[in-house]
MARVOMI-375663 format. One line per 10 residues: number of its first residue (from 1); their letters; for each residue x, y, z of N, C-alpha, C, O. Coordinates in nm, 2 decimals. Example, Ala and Ser with C-alpha at 12.3 -4.5 7.8 and 13.67 -1.06 7.14 Angstrom:
2
1	as	1.32 -0.57 0.78 1.23 -0.45 0.78 1.32 -0.33 0.78 1.42 -0.33 0.85; 1.28 -0.22 0.71 1.37 -0.11 0.71 1.29 0.00 0.79 1.34 0.11 0.80
//
This chain:
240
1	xxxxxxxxxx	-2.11 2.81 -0.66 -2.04 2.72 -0.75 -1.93 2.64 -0.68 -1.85 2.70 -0.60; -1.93 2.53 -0.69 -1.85 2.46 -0.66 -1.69 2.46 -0.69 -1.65 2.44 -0.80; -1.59 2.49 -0.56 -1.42 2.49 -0.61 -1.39 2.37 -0.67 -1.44 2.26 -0.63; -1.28 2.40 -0.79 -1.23 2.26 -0.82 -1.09 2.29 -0.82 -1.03 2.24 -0.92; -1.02 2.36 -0.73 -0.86 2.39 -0.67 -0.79 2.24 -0.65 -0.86 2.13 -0.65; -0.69 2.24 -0.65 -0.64 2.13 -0.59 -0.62 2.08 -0.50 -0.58 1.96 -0.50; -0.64 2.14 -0.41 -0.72 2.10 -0.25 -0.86 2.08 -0.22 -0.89 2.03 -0.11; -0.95 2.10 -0.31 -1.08 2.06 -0.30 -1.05 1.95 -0.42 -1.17 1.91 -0.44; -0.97 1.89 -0.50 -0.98 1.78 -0.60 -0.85 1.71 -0.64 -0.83 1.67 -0.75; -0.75 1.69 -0.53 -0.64 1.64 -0.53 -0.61 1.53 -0.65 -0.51 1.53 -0.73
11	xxxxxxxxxx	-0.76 1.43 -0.64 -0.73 1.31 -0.73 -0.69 1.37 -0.87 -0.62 1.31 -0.95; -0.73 1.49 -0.90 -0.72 1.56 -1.05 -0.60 1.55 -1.10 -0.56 1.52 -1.21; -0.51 1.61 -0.96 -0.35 1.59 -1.03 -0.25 1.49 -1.01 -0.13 1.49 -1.01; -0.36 1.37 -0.98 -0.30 1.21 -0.95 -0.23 1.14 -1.11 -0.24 1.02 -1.14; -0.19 1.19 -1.16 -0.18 1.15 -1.29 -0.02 1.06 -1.33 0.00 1.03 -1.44; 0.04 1.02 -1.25 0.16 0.93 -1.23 0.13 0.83 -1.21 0.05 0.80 -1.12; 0.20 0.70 -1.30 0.20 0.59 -1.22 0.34 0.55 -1.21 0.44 0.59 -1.27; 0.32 0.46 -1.12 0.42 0.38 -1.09 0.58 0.37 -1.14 0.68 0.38 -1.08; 0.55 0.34 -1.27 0.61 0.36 -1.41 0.71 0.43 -1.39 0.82 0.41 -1.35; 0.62 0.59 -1.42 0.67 0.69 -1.46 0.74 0.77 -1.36 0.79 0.87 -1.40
21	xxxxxxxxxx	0.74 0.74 -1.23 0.79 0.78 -1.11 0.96 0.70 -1.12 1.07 0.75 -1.09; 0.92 0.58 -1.16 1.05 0.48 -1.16 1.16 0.57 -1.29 1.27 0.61 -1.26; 1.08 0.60 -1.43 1.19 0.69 -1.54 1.25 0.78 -1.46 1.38 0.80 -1.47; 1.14 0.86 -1.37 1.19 0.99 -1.34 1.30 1.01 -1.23 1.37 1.11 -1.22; 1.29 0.87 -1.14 1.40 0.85 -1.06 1.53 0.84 -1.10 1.63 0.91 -1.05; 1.54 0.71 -1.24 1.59 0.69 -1.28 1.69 0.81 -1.36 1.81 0.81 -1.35; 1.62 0.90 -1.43 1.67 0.98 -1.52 1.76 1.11 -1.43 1.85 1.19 -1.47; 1.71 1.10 -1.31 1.74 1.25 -1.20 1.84 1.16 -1.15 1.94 1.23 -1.11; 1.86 1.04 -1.14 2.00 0.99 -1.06 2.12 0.99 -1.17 2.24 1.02 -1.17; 2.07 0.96 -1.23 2.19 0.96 -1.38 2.22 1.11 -1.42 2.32 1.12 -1.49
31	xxxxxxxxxx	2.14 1.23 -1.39 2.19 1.37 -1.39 2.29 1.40 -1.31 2.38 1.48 -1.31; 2.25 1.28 -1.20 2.34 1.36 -1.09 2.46 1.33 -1.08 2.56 1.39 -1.03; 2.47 1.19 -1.13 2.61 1.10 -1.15 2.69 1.15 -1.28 2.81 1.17 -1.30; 2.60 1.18 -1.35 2.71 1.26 -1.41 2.81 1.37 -1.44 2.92 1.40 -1.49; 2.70 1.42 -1.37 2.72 1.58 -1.29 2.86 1.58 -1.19 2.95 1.66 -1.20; 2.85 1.48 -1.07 2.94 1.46 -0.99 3.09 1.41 -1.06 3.20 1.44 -1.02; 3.06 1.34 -1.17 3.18 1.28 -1.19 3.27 1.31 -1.27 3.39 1.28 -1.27; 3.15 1.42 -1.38 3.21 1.45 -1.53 3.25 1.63 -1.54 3.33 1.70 -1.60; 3.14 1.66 -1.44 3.12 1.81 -1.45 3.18 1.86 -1.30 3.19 1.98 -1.32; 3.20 1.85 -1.20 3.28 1.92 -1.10 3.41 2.03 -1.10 3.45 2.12 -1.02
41	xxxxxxxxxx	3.45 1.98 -1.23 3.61 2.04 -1.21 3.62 2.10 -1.34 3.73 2.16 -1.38; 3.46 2.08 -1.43 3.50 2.14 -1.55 3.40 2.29 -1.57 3.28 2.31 -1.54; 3.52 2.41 -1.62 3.50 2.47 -1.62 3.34 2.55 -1.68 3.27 2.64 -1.62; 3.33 2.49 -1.78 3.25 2.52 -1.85 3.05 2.53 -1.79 2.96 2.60 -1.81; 3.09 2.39 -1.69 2.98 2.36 -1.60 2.94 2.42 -1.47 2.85 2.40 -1.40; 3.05 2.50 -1.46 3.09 2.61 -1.35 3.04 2.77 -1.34 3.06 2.85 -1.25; 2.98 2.79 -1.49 3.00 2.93 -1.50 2.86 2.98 -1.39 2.76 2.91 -1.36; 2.87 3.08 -1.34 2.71 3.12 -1.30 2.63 3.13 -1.42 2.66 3.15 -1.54; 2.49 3.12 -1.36 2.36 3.13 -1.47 2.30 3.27 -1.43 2.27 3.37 -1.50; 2.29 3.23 -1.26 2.22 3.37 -1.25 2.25 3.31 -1.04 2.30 3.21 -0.99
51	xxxxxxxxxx	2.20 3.42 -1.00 2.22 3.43 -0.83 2.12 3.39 -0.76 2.02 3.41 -0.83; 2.09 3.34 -0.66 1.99 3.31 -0.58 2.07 3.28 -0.45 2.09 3.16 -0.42; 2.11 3.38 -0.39 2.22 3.36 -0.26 2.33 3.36 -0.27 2.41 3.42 -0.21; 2.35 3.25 -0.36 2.51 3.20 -0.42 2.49 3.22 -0.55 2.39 3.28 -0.59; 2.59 3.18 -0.67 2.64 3.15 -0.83 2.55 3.01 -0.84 2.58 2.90 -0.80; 2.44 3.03 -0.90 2.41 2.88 -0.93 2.45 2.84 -1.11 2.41 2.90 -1.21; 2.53 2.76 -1.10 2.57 2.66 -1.25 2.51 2.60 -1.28 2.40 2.61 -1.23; 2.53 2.50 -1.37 2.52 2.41 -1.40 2.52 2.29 -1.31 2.44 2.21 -1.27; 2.66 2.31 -1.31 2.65 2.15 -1.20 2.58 2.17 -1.11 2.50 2.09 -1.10; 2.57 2.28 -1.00 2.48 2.27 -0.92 2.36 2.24 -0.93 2.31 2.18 -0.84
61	xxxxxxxxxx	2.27 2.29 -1.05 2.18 2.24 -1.09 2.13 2.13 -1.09 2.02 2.09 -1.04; 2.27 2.05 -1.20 2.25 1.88 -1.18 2.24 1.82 -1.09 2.19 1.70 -1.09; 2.31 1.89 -0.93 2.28 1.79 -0.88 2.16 1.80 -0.75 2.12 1.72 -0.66; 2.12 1.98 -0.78 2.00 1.97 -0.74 1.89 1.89 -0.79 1.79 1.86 -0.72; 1.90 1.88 -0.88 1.78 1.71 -0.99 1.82 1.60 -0.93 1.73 1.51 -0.93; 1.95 1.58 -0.87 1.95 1.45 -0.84 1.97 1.41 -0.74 2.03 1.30 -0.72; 1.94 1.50 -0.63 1.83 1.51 -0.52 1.71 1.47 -0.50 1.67 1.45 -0.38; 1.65 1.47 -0.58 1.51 1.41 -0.60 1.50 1.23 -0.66 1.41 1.18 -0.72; 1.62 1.16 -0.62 1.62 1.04 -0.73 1.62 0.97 -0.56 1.54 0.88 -0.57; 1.66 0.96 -0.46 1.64 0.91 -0.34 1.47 0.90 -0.28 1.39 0.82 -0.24
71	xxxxxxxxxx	1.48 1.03 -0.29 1.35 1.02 -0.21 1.20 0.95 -0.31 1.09 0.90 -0.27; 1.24 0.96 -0.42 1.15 0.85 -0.53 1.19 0.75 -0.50 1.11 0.66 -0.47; 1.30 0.73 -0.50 1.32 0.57 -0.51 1.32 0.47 -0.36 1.34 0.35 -0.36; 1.29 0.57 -0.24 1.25 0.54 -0.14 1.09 0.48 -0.16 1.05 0.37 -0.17; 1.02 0.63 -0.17 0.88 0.61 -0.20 0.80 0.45 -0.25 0.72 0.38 -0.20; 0.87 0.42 -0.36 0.84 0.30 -0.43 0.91 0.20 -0.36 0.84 0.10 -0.38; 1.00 0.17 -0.29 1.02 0.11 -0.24 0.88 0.06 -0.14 0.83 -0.04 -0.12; 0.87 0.17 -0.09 0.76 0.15 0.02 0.62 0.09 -0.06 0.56 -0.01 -0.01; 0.56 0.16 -0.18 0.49 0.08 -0.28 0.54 -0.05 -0.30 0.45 -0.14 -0.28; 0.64 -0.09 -0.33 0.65 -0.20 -0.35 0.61 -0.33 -0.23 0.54 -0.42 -0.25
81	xxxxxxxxxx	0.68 -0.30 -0.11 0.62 -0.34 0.02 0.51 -0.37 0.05 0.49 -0.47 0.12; 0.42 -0.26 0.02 0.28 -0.28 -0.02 0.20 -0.35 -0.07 0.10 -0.40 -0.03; 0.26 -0.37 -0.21 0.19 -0.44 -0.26 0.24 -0.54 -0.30 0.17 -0.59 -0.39; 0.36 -0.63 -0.28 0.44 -0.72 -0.33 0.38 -0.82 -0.31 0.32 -0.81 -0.20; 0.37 -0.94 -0.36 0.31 -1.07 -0.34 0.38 -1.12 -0.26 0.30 -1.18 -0.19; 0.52 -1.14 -0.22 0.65 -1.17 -0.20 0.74 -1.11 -0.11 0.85 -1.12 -0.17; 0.76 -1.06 0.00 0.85 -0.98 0.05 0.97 -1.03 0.10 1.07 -0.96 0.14; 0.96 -1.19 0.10 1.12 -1.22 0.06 1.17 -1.22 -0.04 1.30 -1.22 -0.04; 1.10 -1.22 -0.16 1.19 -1.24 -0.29 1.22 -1.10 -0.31 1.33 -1.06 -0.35; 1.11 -1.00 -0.27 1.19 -0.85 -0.26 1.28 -0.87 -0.19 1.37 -0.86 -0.27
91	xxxxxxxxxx	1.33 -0.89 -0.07 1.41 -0.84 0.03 1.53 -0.92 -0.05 1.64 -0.86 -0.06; 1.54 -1.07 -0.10 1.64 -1.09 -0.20 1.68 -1.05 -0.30 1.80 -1.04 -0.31; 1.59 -1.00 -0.39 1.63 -0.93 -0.52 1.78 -0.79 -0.48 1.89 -0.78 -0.53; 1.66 -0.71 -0.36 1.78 -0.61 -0.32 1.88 -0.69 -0.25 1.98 -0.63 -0.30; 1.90 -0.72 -0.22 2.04 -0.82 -0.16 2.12 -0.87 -0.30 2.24 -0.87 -0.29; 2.08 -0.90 -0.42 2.17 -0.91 -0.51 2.21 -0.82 -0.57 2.33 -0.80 -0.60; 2.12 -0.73 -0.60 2.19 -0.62 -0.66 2.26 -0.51 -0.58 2.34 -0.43 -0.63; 2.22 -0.52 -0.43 2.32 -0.48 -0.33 2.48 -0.53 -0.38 2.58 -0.46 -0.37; 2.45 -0.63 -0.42 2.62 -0.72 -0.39 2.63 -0.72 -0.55 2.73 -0.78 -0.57; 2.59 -0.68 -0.63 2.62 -0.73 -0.81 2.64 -0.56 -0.80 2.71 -0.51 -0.90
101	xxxxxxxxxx	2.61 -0.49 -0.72 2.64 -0.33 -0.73 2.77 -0.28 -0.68 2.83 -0.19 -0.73; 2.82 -0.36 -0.56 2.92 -0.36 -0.48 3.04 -0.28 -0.57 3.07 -0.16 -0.59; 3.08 -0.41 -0.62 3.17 -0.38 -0.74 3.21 -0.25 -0.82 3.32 -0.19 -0.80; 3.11 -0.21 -0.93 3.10 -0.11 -1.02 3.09 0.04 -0.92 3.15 0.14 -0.96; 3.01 0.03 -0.81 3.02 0.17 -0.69 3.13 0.13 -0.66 3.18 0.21 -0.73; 3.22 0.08 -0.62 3.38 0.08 -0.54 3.45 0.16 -0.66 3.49 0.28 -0.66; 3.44 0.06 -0.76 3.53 0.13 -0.87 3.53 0.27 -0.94 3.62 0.34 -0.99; 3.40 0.28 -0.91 3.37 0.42 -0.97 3.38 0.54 -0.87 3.39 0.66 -0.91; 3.39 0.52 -0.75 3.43 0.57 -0.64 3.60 0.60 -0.60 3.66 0.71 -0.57; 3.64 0.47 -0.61 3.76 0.48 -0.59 3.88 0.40 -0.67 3.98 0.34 -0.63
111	xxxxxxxxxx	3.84 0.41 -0.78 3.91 0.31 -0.88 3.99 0.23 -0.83 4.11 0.23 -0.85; 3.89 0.14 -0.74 3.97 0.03 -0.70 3.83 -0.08 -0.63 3.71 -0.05 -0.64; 3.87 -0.17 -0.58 3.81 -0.29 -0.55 3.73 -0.27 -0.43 3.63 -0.33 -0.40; 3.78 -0.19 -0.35 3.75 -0.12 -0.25 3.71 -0.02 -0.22 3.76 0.08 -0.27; 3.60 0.00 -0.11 3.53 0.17 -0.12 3.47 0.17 0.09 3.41 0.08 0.16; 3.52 0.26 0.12 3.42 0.25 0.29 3.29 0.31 0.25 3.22 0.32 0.35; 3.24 0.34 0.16 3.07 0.39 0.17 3.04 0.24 0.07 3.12 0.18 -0.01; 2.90 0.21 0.12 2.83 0.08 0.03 2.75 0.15 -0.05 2.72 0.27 -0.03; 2.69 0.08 -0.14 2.60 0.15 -0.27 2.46 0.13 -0.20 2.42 0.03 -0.13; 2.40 0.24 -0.24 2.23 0.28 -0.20 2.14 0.12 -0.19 2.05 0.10 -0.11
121	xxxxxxxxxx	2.17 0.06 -0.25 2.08 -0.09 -0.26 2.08 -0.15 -0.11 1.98 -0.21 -0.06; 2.20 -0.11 -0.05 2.21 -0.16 0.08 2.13 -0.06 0.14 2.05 -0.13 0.20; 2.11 0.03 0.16 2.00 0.16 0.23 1.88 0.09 0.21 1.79 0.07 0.30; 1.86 0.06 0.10 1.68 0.06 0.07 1.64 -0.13 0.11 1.52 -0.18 0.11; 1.80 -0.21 0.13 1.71 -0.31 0.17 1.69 -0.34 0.32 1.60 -0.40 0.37; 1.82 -0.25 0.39 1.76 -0.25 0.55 1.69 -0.17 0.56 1.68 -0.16 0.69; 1.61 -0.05 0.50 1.43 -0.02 0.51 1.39 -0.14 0.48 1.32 -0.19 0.56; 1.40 -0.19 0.36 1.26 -0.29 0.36 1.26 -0.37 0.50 1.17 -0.39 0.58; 1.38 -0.40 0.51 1.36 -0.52 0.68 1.34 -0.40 0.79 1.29 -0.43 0.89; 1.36 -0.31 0.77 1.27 -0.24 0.88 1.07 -0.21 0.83 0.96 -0.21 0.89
131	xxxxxxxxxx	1.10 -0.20 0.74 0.92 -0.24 0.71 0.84 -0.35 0.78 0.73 -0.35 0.84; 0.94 -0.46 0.74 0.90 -0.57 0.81 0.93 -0.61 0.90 0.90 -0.73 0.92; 0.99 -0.53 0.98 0.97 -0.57 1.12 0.84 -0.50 1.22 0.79 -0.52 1.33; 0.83 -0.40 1.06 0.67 -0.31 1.19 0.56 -0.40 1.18 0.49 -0.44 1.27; 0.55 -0.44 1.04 0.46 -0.56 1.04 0.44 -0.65 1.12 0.33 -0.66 1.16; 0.55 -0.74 1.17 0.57 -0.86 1.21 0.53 -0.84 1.36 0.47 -0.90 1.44; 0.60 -0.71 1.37 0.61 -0.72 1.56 0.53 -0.59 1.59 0.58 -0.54 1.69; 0.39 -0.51 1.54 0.31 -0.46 1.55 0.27 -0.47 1.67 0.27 -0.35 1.71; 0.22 -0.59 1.78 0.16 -0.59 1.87 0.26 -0.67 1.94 0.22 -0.78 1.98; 0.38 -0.65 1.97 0.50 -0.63 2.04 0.60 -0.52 2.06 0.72 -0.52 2.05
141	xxxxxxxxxx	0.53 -0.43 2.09 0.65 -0.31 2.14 0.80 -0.29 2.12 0.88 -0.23 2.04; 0.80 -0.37 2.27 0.93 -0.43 2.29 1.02 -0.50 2.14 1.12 -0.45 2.09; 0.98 -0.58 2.10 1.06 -0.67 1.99 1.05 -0.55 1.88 1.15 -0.53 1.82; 0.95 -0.49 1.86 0.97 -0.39 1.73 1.06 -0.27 1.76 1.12 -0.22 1.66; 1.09 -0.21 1.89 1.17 -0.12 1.91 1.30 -0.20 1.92 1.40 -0.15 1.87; 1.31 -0.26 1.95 1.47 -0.35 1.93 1.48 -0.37 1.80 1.57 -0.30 1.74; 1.41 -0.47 1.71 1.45 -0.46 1.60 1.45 -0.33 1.49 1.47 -0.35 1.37; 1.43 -0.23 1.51 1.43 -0.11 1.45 1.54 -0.03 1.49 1.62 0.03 1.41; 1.54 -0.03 1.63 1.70 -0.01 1.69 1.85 -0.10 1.60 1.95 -0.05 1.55; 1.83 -0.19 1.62 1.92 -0.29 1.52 1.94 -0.25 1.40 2.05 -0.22 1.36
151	xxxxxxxxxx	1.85 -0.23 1.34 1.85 -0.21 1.21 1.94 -0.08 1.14 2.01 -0.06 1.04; 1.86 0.04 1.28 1.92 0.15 1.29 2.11 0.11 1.28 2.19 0.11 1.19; 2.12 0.09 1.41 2.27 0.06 1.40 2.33 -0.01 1.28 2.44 0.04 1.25; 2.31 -0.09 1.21 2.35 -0.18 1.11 2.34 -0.05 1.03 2.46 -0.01 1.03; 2.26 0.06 0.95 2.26 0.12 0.87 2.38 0.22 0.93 2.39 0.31 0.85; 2.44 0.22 1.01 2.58 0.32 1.06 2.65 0.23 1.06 2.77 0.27 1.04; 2.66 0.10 1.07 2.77 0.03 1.07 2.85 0.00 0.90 2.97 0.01 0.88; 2.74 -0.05 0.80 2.75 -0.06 0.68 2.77 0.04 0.58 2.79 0.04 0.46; 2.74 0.16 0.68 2.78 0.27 0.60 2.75 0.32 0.44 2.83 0.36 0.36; 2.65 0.31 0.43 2.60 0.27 0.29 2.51 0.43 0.26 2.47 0.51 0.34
161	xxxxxxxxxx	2.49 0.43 0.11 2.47 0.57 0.10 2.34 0.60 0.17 2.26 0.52 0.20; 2.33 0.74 0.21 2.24 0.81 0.27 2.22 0.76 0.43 2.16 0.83 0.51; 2.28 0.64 0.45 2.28 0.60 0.60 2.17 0.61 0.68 2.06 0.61 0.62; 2.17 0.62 0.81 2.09 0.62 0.89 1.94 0.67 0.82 1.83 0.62 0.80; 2.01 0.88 0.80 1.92 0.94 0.72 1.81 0.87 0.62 1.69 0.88 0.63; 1.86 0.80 0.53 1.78 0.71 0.47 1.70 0.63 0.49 1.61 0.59 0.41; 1.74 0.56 0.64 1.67 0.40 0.70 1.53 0.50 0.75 1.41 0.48 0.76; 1.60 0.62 0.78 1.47 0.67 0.83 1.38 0.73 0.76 1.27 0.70 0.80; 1.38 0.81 0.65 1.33 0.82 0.57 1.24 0.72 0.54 1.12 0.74 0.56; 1.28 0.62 0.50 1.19 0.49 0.45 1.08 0.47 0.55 0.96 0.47 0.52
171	xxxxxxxxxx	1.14 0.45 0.68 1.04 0.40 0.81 0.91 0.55 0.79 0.79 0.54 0.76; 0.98 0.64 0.80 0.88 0.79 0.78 0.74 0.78 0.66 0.62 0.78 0.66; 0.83 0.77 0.58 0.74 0.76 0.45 0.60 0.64 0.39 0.50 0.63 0.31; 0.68 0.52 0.54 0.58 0.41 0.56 0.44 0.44 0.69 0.32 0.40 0.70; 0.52 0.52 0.78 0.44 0.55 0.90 0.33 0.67 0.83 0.23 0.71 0.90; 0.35 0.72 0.74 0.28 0.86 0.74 0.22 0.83 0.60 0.20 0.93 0.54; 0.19 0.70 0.53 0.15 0.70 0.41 0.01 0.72 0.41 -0.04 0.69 0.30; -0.07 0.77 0.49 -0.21 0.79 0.49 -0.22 0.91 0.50 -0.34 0.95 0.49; -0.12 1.00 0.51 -0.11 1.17 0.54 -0.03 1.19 0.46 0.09 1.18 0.51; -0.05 1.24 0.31 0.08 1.28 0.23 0.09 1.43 0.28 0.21 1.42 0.31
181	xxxxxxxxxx	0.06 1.56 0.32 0.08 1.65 0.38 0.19 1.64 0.46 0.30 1.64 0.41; 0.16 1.62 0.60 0.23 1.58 0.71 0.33 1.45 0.64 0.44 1.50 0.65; 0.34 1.35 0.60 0.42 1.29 0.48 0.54 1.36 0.47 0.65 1.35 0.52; 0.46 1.46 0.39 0.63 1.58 0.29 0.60 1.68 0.39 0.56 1.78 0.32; 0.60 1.69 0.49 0.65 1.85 0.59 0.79 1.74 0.66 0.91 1.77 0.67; 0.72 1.62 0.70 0.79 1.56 0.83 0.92 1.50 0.72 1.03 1.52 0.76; 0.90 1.42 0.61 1.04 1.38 0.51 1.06 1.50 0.48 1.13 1.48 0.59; 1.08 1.61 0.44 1.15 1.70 0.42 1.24 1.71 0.48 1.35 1.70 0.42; 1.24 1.73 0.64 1.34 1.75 0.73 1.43 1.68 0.76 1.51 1.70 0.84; 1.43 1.55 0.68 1.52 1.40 0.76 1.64 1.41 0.64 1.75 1.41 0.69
191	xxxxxxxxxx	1.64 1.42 0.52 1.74 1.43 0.45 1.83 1.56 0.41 1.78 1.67 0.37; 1.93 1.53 0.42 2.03 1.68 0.36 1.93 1.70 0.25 1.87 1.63 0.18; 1.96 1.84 0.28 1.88 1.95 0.18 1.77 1.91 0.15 1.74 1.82 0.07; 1.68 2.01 0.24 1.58 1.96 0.32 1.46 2.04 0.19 1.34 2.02 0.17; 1.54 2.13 0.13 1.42 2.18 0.07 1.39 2.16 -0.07 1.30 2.20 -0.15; 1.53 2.05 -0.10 1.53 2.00 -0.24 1.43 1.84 -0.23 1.38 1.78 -0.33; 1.41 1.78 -0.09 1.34 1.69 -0.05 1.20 1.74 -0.05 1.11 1.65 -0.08; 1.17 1.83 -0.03 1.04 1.90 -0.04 1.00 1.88 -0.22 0.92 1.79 -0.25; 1.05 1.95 -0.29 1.06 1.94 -0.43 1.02 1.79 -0.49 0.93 1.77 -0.58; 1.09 1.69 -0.42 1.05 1.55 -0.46 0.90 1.52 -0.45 0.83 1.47 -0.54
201	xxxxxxxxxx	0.87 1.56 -0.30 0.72 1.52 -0.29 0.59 1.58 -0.36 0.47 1.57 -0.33; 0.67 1.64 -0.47 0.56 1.71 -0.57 0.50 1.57 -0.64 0.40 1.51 -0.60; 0.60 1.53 -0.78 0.61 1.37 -0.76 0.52 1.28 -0.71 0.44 1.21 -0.76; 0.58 1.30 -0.60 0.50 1.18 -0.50 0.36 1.19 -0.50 0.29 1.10 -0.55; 0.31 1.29 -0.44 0.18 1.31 -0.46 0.12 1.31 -0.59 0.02 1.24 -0.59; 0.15 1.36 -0.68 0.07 1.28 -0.80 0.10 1.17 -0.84 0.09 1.16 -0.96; 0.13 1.07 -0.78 0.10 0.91 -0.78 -0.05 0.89 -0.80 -0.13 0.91 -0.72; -0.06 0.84 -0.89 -0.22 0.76 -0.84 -0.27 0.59 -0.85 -0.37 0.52 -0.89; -0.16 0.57 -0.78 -0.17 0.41 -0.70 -0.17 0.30 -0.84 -0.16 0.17 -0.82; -0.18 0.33 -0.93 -0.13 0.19 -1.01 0.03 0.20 -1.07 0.10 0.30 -1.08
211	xxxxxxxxxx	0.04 0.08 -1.11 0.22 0.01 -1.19 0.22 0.09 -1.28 0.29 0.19 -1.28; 0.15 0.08 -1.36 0.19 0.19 -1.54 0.20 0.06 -1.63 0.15 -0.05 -1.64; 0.31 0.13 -1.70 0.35 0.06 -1.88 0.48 -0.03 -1.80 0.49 -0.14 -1.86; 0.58 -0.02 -1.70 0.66 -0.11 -1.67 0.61 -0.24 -1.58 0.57 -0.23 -1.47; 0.61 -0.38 -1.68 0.55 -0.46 -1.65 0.64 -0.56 -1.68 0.72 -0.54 -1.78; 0.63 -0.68 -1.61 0.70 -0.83 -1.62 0.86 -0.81 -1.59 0.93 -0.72 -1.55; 0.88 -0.95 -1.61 1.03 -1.00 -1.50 1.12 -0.91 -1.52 1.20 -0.86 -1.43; 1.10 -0.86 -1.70 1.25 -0.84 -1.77 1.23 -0.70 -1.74 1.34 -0.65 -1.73; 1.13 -0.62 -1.74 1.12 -0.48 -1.72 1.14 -0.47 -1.60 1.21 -0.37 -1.58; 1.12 -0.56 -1.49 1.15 -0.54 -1.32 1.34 -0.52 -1.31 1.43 -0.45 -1.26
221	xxxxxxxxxx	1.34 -0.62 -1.38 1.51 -0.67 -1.35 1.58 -0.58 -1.45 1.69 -0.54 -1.41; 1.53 -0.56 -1.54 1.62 -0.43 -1.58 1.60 -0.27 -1.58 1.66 -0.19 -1.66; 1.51 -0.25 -1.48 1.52 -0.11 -1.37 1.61 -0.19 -1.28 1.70 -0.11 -1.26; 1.63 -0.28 -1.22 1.72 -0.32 -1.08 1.86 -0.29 -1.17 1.95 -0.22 -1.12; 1.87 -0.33 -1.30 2.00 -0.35 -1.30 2.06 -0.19 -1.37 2.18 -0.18 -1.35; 2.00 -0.11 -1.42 2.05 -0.04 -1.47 2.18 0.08 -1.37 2.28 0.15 -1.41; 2.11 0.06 -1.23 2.22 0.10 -1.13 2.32 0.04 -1.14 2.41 0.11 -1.10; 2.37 -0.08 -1.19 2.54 -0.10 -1.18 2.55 -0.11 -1.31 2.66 -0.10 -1.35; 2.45 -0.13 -1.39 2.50 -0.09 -1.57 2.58 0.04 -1.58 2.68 0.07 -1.64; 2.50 0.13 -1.51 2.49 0.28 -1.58 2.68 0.35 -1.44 2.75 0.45 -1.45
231	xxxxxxxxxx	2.67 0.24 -1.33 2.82 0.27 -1.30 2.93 0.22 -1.38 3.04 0.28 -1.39; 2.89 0.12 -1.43 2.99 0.08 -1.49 3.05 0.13 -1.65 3.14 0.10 -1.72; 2.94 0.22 -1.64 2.95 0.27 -1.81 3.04 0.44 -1.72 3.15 0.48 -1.76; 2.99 0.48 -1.66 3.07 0.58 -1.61 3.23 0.57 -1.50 3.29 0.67 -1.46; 3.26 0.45 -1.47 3.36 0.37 -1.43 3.45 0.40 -1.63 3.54 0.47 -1.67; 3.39 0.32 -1.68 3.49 0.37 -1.78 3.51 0.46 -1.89 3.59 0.44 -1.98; 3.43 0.57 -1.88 3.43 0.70 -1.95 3.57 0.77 -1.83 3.68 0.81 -1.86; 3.52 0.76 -1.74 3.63 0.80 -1.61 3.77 0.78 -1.64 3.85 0.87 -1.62; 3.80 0.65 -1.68 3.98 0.59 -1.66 3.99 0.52 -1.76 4.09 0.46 -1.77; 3.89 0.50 -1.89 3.96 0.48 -1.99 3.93 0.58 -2.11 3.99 0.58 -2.22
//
């Protein structure tokens, strides 16, 4: 009799699209923002549940869930790259909401105008220009190790969340997209908490390569925007 394990029939538990990877990023980053901002200092979110080394709570909980909203939202990124008709108007789009994000992450950081870490938008768009520069300079060595080096430094210079950690991640997740295995052993290790990055690539692997139910301009642009919507709505639960 023939096995039908999930190692002899992977495609079986491909059951994700696109879509639904985007809700789920979406929903695990907003656990975690809340978590960080609302629940830290409150008692109630504090209590132990039960032991596993340490007192795990609540908040810790939350923001072990939103742990898993990077390494998705890397992932698709790299889908998106893939399949984009466009990879300048990608590489634009994140450049505006890089800078339309600026704002509401300072404030909500540092209730003020100003912040030394940059918002995540800036991470995931110097991955995309490191995508494209493997493309571009493929059969140039030299010019692709320089510009990935560059890129490298610019992500320590701008300081932006997850940093370097992150530029690399992206490059990883693009270099190893034909081996999801080796994929999630080798991304596990590149981001803090390495074993809640493991957990993501459950996820990942049930992708099964199409968009889903989120479709057209206004569905595109309002997953982009709901990152500085959803700061700005916790910017003012915060200080007003």
């Amino acid at each position: 009799m023939q096995k039908t394990g999930i190692l002899q029939d992977p495609e079986r538990w491909r059951i994700l699209s696109g879509s639904w990877l985007k809700i789920i990023a979406v929903v695990t980053m907003f656990i975690d923002h809340v978590a960080a901002f609302f629940w830290y200092d409150n008692p109630l979110f504090l209590q132990p549940l039960f032991t596993i080394g340490r007192p795990v709570t609540l908040y810790l909980l939350a923001r072990i869930i939103g742990r898993l909203a990077f390494p998705l939202f890397a992932f698709l990124l790299v889908q998106g790259f893939i399949h984009t008709h466009s990879r300048k108007r990608y590489s634009l789009n994140l450049l505006i909401f890089a800078v339309i994000s600026e704002i509401p992450w300072n404030l909500v950081h540092s209730g003020t105008w100003m912040h030394p870490k940059q918002n995540v938008f800036f991470t995931l768009l110097i991955g995309l220009l490191g995508l494209c520069a493997i493309e571009r300079f493929k059969e140039d060595r030299m010019r692709l190790l320089a510009s990935l080096a560059g890129l490298l430094l610019l992500s320590v210079l701008v300081n932006a969340d997850y940093g370097c950690a992150g530029y690399s991640f992206i490059l990883l997740l693009y270099a190893m997209r034909n081996n999801r295995i080796l994929q999630a052993v080798i991304g596990s290790c590149i981001l803090p908490g390495r074993w809640i990055t493991g957990i993501a690539f459950i996820p990942i692997n049930m992708y099964n390569g199409q968009r889903g139910f989120i479709k057209g301009a206004f569905a595109k642009y309002l997953f982009y925007a709901f990152y500085p919507l959803h700061l700005i709505v916790i910017y003012y639960f915060l200080y007003y």
